[in-house]
ChimeraX commands (.cxc) that place a marker at each C-alpha (Angstrom):
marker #1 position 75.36,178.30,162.61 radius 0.5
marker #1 position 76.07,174.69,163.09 radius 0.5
marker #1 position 73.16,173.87,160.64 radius 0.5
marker #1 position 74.98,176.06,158.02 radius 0.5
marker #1 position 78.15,174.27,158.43 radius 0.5
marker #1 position 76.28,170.75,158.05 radius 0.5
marker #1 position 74.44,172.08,155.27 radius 0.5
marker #1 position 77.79,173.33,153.72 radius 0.5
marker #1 position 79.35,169.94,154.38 radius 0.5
marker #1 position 76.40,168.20,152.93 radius 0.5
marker #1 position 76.10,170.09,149.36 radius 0.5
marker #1 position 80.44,169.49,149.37 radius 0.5
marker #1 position 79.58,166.04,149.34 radius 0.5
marker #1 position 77.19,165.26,147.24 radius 0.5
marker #1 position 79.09,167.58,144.85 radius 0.5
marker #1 position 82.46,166.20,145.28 radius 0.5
marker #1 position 80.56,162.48,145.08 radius 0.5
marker #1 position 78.09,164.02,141.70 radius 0.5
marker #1 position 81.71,164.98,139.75 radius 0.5
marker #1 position 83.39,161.83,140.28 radius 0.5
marker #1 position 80.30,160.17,138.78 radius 0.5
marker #1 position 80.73,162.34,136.47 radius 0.5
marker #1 position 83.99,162.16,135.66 radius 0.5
marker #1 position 83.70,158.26,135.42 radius 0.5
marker #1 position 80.71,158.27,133.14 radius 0.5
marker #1 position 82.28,160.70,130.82 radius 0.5
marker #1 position 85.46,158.07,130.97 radius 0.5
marker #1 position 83.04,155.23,130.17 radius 0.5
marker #1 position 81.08,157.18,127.66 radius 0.5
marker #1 position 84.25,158.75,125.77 radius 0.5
marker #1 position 85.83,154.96,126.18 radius 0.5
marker #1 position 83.49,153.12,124.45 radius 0.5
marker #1 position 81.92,155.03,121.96 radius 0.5
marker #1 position 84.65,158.19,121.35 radius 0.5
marker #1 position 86.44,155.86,119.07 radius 0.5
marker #1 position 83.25,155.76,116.85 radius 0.5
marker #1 position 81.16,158.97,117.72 radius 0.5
marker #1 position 83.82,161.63,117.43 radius 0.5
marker #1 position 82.07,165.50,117.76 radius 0.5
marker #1 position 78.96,163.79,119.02 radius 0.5
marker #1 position 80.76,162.66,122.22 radius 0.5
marker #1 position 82.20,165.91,122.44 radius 0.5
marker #1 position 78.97,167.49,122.22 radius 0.5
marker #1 position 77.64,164.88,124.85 radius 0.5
marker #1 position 80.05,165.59,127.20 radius 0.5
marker #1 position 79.55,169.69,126.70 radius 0.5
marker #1 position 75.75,169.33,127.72 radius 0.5
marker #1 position 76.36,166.63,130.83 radius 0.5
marker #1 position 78.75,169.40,132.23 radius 0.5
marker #1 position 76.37,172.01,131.60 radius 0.5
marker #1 position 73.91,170.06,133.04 radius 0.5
marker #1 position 76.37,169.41,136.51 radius 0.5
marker #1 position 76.66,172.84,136.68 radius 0.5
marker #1 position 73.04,174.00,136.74 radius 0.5
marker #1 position 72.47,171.25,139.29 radius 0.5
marker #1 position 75.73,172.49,141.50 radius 0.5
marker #1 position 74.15,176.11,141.31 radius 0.5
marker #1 position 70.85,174.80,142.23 radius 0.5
marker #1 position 72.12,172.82,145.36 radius 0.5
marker #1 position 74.24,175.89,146.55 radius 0.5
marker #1 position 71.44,178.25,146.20 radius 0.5
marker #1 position 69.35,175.87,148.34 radius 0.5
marker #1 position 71.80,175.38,150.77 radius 0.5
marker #1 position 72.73,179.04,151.48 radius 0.5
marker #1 position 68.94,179.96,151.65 radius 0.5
marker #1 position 67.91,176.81,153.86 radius 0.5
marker #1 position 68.05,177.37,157.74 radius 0.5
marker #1 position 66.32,174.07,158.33 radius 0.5
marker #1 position 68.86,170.54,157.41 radius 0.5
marker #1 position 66.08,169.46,154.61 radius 0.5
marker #1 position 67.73,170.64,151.23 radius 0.5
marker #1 position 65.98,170.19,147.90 radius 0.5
marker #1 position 68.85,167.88,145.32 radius 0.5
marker #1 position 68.26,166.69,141.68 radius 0.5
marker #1 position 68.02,163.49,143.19 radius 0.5
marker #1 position 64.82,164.23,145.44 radius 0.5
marker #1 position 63.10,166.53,143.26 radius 0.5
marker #1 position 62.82,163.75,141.18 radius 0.5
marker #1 position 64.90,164.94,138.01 radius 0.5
marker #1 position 67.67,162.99,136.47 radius 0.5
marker #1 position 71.59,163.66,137.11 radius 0.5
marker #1 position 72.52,162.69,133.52 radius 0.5
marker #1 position 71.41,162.30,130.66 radius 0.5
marker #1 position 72.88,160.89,127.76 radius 0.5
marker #1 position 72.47,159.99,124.00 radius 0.5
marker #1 position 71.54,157.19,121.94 radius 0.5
marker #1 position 74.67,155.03,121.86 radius 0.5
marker #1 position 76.38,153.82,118.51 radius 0.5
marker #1 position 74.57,150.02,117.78 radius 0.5
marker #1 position 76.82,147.45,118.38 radius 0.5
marker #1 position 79.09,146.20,115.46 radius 0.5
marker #1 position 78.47,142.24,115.05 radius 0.5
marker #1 position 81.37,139.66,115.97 radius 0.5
marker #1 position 83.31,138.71,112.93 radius 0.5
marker #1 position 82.99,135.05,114.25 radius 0.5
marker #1 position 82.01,132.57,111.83 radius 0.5
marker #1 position 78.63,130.82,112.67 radius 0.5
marker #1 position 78.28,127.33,113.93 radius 0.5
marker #1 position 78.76,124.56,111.33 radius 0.5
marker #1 position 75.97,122.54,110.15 radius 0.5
marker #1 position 75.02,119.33,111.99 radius 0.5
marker #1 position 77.00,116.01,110.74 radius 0.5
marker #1 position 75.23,113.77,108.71 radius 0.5
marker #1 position 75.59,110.37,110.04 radius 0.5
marker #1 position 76.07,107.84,107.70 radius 0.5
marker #1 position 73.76,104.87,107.54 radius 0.5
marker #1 position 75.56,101.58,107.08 radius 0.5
marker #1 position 74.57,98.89,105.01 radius 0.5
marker #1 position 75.60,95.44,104.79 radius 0.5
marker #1 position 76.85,94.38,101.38 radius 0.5
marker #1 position 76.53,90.98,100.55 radius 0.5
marker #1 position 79.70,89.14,100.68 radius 0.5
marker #1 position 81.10,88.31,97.06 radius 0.5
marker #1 position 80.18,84.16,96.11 radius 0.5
marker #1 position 83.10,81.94,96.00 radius 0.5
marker #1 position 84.76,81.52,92.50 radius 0.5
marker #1 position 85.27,78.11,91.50 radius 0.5
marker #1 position 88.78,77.28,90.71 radius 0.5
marker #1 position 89.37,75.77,87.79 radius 0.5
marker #1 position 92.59,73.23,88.17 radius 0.5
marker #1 position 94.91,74.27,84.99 radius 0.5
marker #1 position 96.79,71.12,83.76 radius 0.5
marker #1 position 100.54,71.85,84.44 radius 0.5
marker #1 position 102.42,70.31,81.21 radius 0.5
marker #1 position 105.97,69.10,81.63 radius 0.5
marker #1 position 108.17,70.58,79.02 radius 0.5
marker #1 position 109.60,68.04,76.48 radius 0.5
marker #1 position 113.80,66.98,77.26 radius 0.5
marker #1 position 114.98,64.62,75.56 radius 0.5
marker #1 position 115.75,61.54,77.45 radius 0.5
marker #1 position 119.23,61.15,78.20 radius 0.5
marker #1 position 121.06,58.65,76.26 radius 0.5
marker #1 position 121.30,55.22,77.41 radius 0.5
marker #1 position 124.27,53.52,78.77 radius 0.5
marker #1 position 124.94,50.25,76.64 radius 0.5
marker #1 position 126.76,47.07,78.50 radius 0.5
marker #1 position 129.52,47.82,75.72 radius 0.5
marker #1 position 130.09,50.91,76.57 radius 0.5
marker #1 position 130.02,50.28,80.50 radius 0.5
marker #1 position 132.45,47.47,80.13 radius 0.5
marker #1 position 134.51,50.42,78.09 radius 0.5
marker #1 position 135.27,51.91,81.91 radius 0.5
marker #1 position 138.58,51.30,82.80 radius 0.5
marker #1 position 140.39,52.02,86.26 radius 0.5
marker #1 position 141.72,55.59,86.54 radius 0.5
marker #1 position 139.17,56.95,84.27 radius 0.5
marker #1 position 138.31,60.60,85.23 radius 0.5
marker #1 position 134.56,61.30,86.37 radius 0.5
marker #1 position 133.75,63.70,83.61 radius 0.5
marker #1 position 134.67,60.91,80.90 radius 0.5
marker #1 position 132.94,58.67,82.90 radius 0.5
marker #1 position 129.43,61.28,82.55 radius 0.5
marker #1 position 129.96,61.85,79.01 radius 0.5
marker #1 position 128.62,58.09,78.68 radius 0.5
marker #1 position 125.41,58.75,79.88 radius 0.5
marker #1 position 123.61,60.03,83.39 radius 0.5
marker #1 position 123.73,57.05,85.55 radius 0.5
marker #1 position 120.23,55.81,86.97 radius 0.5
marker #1 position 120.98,56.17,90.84 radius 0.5
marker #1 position 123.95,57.92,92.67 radius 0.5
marker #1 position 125.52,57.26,95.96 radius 0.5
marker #1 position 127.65,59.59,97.46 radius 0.5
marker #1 position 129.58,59.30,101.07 radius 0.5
marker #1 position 133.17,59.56,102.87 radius 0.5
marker #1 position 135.41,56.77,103.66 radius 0.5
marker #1 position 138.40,57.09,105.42 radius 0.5
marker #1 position 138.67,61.17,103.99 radius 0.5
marker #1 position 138.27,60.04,100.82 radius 0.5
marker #1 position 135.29,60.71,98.54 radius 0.5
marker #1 position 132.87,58.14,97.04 radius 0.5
marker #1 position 131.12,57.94,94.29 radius 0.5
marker #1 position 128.73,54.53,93.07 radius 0.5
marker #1 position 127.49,54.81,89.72 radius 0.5
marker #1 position 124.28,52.08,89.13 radius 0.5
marker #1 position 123.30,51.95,85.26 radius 0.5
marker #1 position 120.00,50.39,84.12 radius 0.5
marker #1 position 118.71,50.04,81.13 radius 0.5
marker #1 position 114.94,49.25,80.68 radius 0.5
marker #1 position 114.95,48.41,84.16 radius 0.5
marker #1 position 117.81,45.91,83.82 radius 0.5
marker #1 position 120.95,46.36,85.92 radius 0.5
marker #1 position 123.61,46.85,83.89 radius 0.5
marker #1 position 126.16,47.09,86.75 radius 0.5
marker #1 position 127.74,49.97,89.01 radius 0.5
marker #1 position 131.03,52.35,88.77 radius 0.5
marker #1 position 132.98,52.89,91.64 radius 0.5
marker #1 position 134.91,56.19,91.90 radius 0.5
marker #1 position 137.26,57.28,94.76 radius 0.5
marker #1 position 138.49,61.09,94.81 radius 0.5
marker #1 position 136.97,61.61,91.12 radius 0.5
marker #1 position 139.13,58.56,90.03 radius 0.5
marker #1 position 137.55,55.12,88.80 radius 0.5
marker #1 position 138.16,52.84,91.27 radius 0.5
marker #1 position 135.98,49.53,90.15 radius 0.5
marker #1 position 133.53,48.96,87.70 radius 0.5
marker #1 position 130.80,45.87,87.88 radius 0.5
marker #1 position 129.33,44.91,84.67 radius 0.5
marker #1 position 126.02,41.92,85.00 radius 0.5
marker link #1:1,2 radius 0.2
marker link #1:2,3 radius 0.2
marker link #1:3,4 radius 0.2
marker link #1:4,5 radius 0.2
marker link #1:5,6 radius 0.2
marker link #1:6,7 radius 0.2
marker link #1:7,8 radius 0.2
marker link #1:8,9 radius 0.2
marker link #1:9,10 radius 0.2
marker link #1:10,11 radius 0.2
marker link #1:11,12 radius 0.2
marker link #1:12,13 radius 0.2
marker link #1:13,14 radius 0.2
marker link #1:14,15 radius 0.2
marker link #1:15,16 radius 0.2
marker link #1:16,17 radius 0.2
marker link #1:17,18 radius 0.2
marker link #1:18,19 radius 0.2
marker link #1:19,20 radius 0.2
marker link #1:20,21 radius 0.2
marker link #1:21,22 radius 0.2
marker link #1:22,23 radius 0.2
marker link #1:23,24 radius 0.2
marker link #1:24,25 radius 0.2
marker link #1:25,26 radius 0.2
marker link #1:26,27 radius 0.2
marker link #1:27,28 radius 0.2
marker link #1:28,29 radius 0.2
marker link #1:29,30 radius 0.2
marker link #1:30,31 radius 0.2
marker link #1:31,32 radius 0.2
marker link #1:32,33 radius 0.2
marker link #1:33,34 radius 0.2
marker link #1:34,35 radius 0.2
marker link #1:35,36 radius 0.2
marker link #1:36,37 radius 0.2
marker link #1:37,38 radius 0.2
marker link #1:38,39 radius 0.2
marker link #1:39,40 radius 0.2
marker link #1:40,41 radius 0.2
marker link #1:41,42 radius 0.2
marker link #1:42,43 radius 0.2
marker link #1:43,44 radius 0.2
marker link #1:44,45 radius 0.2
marker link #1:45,46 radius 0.2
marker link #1:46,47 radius 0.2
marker link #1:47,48 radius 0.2
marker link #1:48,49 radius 0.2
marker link #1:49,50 radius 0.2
marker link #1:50,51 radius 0.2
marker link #1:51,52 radius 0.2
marker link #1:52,53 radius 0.2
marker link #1:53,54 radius 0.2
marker link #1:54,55 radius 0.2
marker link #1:55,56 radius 0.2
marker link #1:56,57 radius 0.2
marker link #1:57,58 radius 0.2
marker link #1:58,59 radius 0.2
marker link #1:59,60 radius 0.2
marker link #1:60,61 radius 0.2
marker link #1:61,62 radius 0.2
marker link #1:62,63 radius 0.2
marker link #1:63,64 radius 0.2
marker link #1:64,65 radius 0.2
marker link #1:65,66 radius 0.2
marker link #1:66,67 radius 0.2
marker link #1:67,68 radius 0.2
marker link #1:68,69 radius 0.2
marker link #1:69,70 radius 0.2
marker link #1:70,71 radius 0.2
marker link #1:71,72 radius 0.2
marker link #1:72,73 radius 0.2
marker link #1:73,74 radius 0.2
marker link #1:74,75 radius 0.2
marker link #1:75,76 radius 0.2
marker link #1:76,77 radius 0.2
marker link #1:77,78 radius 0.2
marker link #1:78,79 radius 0.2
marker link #1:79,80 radius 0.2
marker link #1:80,81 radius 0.2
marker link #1:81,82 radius 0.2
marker link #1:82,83 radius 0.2
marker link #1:83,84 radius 0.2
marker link #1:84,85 radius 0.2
marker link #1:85,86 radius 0.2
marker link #1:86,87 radius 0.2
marker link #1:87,88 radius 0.2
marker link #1:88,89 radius 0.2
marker link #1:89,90 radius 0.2
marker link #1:90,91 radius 0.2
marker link #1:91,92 radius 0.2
marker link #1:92,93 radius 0.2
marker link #1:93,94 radius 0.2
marker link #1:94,95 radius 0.2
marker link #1:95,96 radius 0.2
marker link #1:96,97 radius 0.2
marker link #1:97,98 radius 0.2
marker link #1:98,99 radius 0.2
marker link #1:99,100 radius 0.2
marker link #1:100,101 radius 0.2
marker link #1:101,102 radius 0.2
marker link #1:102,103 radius 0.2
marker link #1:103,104 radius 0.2
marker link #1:104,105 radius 0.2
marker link #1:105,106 radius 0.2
marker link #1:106,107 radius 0.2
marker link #1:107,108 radius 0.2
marker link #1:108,109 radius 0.2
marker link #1:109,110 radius 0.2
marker link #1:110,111 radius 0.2
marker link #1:111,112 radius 0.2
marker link #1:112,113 radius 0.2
marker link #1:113,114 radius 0.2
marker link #1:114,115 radius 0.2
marker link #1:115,116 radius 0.2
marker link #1:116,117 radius 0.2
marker link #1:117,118 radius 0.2
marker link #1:118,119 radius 0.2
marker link #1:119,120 radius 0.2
marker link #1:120,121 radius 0.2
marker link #1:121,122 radius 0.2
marker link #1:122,123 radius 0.2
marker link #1:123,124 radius 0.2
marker link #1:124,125 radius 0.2
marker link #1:125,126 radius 0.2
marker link #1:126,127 radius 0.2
marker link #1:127,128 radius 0.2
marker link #1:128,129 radius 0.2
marker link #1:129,130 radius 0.2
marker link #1:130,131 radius 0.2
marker link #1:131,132 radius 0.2
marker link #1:132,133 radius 0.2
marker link #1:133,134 radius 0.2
marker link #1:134,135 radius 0.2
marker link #1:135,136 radius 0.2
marker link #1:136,137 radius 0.2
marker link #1:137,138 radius 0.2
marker link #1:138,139 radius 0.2
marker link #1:139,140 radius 0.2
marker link #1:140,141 radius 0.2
marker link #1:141,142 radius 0.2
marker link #1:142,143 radius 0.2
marker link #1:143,144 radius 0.2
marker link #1:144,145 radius 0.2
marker link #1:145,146 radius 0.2
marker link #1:146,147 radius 0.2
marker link #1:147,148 radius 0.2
marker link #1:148,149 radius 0.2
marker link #1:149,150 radius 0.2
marker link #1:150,151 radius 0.2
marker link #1:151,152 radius 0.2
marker link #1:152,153 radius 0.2
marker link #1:153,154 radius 0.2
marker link #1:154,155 radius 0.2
marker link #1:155,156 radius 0.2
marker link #1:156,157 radius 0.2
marker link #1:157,158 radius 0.2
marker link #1:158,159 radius 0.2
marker link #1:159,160 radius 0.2
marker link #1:160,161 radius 0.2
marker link #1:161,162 radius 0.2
marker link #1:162,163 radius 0.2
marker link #1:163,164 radius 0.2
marker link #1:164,165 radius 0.2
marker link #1:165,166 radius 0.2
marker link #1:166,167 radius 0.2
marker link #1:167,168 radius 0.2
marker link #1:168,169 radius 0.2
marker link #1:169,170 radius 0.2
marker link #1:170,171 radius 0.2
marker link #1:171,172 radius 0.2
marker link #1:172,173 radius 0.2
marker link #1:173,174 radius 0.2
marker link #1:174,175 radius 0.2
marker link #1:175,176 radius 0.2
marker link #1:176,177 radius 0.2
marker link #1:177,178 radius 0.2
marker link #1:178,179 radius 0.2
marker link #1:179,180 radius 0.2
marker link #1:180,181 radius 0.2
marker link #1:181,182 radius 0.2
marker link #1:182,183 radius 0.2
marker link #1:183,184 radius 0.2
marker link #1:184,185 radius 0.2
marker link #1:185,186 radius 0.2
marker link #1:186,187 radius 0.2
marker link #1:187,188 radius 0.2
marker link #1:188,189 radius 0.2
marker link #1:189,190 radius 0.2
marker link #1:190,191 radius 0.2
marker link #1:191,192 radius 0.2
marker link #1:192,193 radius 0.2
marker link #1:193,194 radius 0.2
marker link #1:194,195 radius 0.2
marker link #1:195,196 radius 0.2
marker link #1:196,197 radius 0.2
marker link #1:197,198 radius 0.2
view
């Protein structure tokens, strides 16, 4: 009696343990490839439960009929627990492949460009006409008073000196002509103030 009940307890377990294999490869199986498969999977799973079932029978049978605790299970008698069909082939990655290896590029040296000779380009001063000369007649002309601007209407004076004395401004005049001194006009504020004829 307490064989039978082991038994019992036995063929329980290894049928309770054989459906949730079942029930986990016929998750995995309808997972991956029911998407894809459609009545095939159905069909799959159809012949894996008929399959269970004949097995179940088969281990009930034998455990009813045993008296002894050795029992004769699909996995023993040396035939498989499932079976299952071809799976659907892998669709490839839509990853693009690898690019090509970079081409290094080789360096060369380029000579380095020869000096140009530089050619020196004459630089020709424009032609002014000289500025009039200052005659001793027309120096000795100057009177006290004068204004400068009369004063520059005679001609541009050789040298000028300019300076402050005492806040007032001060202007010396020199005159040459053909490197002769002619003589020298003072101004004061813009005013003739002396003139010095040779």
């Amino acid at each position: 009696m307490g064989s039978r009940i082991l038994i019992g307890l036995l063929t329980l377990g290894s049928l309770a343990g054989a459906q949730s294999l079942l029930e986990h490869s016929a998750a995995a199986a309808g997972g991956s490839v029911g998407g894809v498969a459609g009545k095939k999977v159905s069909d799959g799973l159809t012949s894996i439960f008929e399959k269970v079932d004949k097995h179940t029978q088969k281990a009930a049978k034998a455990a009813t009929s045993a008296t002894s605790t050795t029992s004769t299970t699909p996995a023993t008698s040396g035939e498989p627990l499932l079976e299952v069909g071809p799976g659907v082939p892998k669709q490839r990655a839509s990853v693009p492949p690898p690019p090509p290896p970079l081409r290094h590029a080789t360096v060369r040296k380029v000579p380095a460009p020869l000096p140009m000779a530089r050619v020196p380009v004459p630089m020709i001063a424009p032609e002014v006409e000289p500025a009039p000369q200052v005659t001793l007649a027309e120096l000795r002309g100057v009177t006290a008073g004068m204004h400068r601007a009369d004063v520059l209407k005679l001609g541009e004076p050789a040298a000028r000196i300019t300076m402050y004395d005492d806040g007032h401004l001060v202007e010396i005049y020199r005159y040459l002509n053909r490197d002769a001194d002619l003589g020298a006009v003072r101004l004061t504020d813009g005013s003739v103030s002396s003139v010095q004829v040779r």
